[in-house]
C-alpha positions in Angstrom: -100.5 -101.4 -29.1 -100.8 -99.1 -31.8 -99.2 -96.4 -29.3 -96.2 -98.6 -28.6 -95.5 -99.1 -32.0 -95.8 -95.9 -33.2 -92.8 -94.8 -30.7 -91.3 -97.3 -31.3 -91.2 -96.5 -34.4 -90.3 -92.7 -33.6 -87.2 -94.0 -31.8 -85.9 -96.2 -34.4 -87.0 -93.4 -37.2 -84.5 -91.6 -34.8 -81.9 -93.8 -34.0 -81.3 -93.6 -37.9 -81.3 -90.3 -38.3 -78.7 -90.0 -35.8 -76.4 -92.2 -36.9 -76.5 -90.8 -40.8 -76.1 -87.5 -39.1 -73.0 -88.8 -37.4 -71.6 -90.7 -40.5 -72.2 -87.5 -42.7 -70.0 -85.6 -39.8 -67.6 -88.5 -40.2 -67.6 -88.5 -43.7 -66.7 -84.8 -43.4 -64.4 -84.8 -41.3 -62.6 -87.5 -43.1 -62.5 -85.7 -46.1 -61.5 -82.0 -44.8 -58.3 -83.9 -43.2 -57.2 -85.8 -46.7 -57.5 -82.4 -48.0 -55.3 -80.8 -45.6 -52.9 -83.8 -45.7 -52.3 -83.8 -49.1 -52.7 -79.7 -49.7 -49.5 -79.7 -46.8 -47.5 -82.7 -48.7 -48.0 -81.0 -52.3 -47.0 -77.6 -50.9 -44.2 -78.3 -48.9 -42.9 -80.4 -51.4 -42.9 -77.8 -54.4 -41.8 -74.9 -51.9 -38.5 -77.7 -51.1 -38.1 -77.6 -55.3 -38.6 -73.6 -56.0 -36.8 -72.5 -52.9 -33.5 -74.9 -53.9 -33.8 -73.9 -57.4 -34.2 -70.0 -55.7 -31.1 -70.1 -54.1 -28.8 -71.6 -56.6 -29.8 -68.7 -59.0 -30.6 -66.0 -57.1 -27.0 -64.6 -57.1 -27.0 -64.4 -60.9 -30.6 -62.7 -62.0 -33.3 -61.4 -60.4 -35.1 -64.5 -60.5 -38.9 -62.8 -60.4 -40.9 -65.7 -61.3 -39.5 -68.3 -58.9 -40.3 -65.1 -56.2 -44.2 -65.1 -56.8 -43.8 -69.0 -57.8 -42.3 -69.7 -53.8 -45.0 -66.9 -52.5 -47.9 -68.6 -54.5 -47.1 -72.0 -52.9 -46.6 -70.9 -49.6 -49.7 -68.7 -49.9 -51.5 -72.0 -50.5 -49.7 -74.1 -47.8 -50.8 -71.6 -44.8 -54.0 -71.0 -46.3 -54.4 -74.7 -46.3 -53.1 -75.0 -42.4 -55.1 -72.1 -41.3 -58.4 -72.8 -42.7 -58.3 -76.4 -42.4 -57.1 -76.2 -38.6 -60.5 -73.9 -38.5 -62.4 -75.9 -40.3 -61.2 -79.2 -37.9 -62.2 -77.2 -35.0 -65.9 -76.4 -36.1 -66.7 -80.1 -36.5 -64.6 -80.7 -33.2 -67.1 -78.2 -31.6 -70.3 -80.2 -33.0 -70.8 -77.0 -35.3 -72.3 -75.0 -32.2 -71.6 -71.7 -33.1 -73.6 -70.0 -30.6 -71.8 -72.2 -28.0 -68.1 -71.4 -28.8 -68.3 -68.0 -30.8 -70.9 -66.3 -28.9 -69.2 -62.9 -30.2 -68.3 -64.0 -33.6 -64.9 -63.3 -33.2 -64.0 -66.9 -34.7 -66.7 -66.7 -37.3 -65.0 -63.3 -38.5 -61.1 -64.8 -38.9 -62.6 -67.5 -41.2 -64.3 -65.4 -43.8 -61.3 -63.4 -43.9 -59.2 -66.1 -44.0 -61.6 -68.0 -46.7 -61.6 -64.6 -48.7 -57.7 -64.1 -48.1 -56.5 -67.2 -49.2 -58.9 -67.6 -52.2 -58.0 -64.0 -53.9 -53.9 -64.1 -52.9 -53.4 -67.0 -55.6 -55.6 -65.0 -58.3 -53.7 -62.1 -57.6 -50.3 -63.8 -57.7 -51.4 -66.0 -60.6 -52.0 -62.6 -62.9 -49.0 -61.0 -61.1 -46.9 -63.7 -62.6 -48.5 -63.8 -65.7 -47.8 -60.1 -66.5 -44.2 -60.1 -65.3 -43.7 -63.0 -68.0 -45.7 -60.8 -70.7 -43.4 -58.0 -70.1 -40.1 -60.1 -69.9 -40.9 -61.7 -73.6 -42.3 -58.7 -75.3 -40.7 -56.1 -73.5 -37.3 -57.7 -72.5 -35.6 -53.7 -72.0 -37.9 -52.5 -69.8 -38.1 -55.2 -67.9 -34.5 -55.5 -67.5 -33.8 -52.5 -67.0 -36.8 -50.8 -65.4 -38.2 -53.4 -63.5 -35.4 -54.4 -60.4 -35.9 -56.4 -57.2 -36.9 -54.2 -55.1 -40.1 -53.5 -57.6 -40.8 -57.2 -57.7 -41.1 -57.5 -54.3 -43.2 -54.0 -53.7 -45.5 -55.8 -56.7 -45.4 -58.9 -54.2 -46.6 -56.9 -50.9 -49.5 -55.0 -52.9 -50.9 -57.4 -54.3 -51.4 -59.5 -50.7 -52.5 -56.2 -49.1 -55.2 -56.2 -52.1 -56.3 -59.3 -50.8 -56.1 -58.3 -47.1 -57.9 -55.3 -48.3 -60.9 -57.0 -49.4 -60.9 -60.0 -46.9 -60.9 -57.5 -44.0 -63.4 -55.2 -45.4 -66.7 -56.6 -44.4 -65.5 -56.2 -40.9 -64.5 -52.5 -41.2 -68.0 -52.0 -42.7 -70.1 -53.2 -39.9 -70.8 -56.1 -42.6 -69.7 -58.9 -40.7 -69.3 -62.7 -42.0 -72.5 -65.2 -41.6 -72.3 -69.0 -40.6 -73.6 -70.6 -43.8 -76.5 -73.1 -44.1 -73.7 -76.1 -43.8 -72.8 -74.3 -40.1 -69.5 -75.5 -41.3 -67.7 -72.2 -42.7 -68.4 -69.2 -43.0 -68.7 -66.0 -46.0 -70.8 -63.2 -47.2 -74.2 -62.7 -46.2 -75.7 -63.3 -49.6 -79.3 -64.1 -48.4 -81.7 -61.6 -48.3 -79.5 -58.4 -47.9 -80.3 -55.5 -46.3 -78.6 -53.1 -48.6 -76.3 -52.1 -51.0 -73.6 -53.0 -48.9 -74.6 -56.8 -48.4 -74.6 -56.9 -52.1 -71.5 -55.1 -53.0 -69.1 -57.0 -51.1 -69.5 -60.4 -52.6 -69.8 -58.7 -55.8 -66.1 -56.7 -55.1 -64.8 -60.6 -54.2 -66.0 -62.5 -57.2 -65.5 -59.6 -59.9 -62.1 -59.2 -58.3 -61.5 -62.9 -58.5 -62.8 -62.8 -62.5 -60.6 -59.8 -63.4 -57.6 -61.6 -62.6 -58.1 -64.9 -64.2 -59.3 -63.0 -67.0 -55.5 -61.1 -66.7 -54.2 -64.1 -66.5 -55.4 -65.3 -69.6 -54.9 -61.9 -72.2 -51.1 -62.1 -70.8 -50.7 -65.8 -71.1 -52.1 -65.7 -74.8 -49.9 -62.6 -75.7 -46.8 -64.5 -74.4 -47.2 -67.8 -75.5 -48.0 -66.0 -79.3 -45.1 -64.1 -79.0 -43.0 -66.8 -77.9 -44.2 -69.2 -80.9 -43.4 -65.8 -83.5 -40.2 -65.8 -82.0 -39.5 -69.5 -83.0 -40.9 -69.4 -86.2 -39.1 -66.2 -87.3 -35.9 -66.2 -85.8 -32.9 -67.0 -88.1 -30.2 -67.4 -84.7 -30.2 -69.8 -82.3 -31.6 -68.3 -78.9 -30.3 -70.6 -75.5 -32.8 -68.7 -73.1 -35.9 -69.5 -75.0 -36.1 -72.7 -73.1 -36.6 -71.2 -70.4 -39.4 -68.9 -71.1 -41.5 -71.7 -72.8 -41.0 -74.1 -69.3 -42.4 -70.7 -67.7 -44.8 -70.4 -69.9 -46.2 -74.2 -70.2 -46.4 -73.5 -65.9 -48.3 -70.3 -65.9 -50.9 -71.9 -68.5 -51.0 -74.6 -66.4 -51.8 -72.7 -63.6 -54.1 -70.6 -65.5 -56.2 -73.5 -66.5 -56.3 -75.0 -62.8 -57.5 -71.8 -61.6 -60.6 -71.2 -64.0 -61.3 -74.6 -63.9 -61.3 -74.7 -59.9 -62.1 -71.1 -59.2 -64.3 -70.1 -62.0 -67.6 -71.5 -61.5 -67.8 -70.8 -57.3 -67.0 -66.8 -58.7 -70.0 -67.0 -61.1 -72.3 -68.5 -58.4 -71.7 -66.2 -55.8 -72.3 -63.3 -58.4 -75.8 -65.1 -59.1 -76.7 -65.6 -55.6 -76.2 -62.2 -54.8 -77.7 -60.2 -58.2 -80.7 -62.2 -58.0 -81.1 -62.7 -54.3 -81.3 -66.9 -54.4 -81.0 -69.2 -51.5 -77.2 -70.3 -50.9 -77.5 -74.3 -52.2 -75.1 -76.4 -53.5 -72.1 -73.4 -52.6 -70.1 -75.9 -50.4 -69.5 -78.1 -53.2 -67.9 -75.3 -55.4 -65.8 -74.4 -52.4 -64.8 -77.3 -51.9 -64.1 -77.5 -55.7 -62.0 -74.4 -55.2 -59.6 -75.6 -52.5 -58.5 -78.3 -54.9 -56.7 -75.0 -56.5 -54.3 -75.1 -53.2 -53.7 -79.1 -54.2 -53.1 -78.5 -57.7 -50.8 -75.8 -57.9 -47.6 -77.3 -56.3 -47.7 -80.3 -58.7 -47.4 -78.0 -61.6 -44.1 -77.0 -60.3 -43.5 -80.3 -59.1 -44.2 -82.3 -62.7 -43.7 -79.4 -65.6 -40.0 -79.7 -64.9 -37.3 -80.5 -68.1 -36.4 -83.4 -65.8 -39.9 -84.8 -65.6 -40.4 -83.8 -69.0 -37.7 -85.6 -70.5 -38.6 -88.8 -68.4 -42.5 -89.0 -70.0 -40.9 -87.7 -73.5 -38.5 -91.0 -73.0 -41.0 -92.9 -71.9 -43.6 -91.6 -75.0 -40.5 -92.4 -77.5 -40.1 -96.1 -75.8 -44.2 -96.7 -76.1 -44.8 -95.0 -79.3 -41.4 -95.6 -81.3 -41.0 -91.3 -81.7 -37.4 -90.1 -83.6 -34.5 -90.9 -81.9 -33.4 -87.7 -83.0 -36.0 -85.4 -81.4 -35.5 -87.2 -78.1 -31.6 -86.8 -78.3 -32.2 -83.3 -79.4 -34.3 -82.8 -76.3 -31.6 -84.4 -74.1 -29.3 -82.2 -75.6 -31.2 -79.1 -74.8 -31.1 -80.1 -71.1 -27.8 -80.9 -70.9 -26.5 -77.9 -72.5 -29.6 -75.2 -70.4 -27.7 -76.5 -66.9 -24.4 -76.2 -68.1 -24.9 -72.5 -69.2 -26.5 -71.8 -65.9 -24.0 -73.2 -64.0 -21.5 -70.7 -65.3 -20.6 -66.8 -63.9 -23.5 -66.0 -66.1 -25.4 -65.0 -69.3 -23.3 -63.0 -71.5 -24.3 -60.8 -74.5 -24.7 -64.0 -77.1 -26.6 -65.9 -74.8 -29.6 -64.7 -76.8 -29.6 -62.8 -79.9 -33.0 -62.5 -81.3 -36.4 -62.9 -79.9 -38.7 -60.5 -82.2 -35.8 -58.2 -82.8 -34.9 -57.7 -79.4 -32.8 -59.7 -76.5 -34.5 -61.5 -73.7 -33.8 -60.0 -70.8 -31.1 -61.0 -68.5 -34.0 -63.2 -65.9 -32.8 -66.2 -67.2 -33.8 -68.9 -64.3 -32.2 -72.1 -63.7 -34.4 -75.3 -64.7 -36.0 -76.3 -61.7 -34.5 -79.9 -61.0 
């Protein structure tokens, strides 16, 4: 008796633990396709927004923000396609490594896809924050020194950066591990066998740090030097507008990144210096991937339409001036009738700290 019910027992002790294995696999699976869904939807829709708004100017200025802007969210919708198609076929495969990537060929493409596609929109986040620094406090040079042609070598390097590093590992007879999860795969942060093991994931996070920390010096310089500009300048300046709707997106981006990026950068750095057991990393990547789903809608809703809507919706709730709201209005109206014109001419702007801004004046993305 005793015998029997001790197995049976056993089976039902298994039974459960089979099914909360399944409905964790579920649950995953569910979740890594609403992730994908909505990381496609948000991408494709801001890429539809930048890339009309990219063409309607693109004859009149250089247009060098809206570049890294439409590479930024089409960095984020393949690296959304590709890893999630990866990550999709893993669970599809019951997680059996050894059975389907018996040579590690597949385990290899997804850390250097998970490395790729988590440095390219640090890299073109900073990128796009130091082009703005230098068009507000440097508006000459970058008129004049910094053309097209640089923008889009600037472009190139900084994905061949991230290539650079993503591919590394593999060129160093370091290759990527299948993490505790079996669901993804990285660095081989436990126990490492030498300098090597330990320097990669370093090179990946510091990497990662260094640009958001970029990202913020420039931000901070341009946003101080746009609100000096305002407060000092005696002559009424029509491209300002467009730097501050610029601006407002790169901080917003800026935040989204630290906020998403910064603390899976930190823990990889004390996993590896102090040689602790990977736990609770899939949570922070997954943390990090929400980067890909918040970018777009920064672009999609830090727009002077969408702005004007929640201003006129804030003056309707709240009772704000009339007058501030018509003088927003105004603003509008008057920043898409200039750019619908030939283009700027010499009054467009004539002070901003002593010097004009430079002739990158982009077209409110509506």
């Amino acid at each position: 008796m005793s015998t029997n019910g001790s197995s049976e027992t056993g089976c039902r002790s298994e039974v459960r633990l089979t099914n909360n294995t399944c409905s964790q696999k579920e649950l995953s699976v569910t979740v890594s396709v609403i992730s994908m869904a909505i990381g496609i939807f948000s991408n494709s829709l801001a890429l539809f927004i930048l890339v009309k708004s990219y063409n309607r100017i693109r004859i009149k200025s250089k247009a060098s923000f809206l570049l890294f802007a439409n590479s930024l969210v089409v960095t984020d919708l393949l690296g959304h396609i590709i890893n999630g198609s990866l990550v999709l076929f893993v669970y599809s495969s019951d997680k059996k490594w050894e059975t389907f990537d018996p040579h590690h060929i597949v385990c290899s493409l997804f850390g250097v896809c998970m490395v790729f596609f988590g440095l390219s929109p640090l890299f073109l986040g900073s990128a796009m924050a130091v082009e703005r620094c230098i068009g507000v406090t440097r508006p000459i040079f970058h008129s004049t020194g910094l053309t097209s042609h640089h923008m889009k070598r600037l472009l190139g390097l900084t994905w061949l950066l991230a290539a650079l590093v993503a591919v590394l590992p593999v060129l160093l007879w370091r290759p990527y591990k299948v993490q505790s999860s079996r669901s993804w795969c990285f660095f081989h942060m436990e126990e490492p066998k030498d300098w090597l093991d330990v320097f990669l994931p370093l090179l990946f996070s510091m990497l990662g740090l260094l640009a958001l920390l970029l990202s913020i010096v420039c931000n901070t310089l341009t946003s101080c030097a746009l609100l000096q500009s305002r407060l000092r300048r005696k002559h009424h300046c029509r491209s300002t507008s467009y730097h501050i709707e610029m601006i407002c997106q790169l901080l917003a981006i800026m935040l989204v990144s630290c906020v998403c990026w910064g603390p899976l950068l930190i823990r990889v750095i004390i996993l590896t210096t102090k040689a602790k057991k990977e736990s609770g990393l899939l949570m922070l990547v997954r943390m990090a991937t929400w980067n890909q789903i918040l970018d777009p809608w920064v672009y999609i809703l830090l727009r002077k339409a969408v702005l004007s809507k929640i201003f006129m919706l804030l003056q309707s709730s709240w009772g704000l001036n009339s007058y501030n709201l018509h003088r927003w209005q105004r603003n509008v109206l008057r920043s898409s009738v200039e750019t619908s014109k030939s283009g700027p001419g010499p009054s467009d702007c004539h002070f901003l700290g002593r010097l004009p801004l430079p002739d990158t004046v982009i077209k409110s993305i509506t």
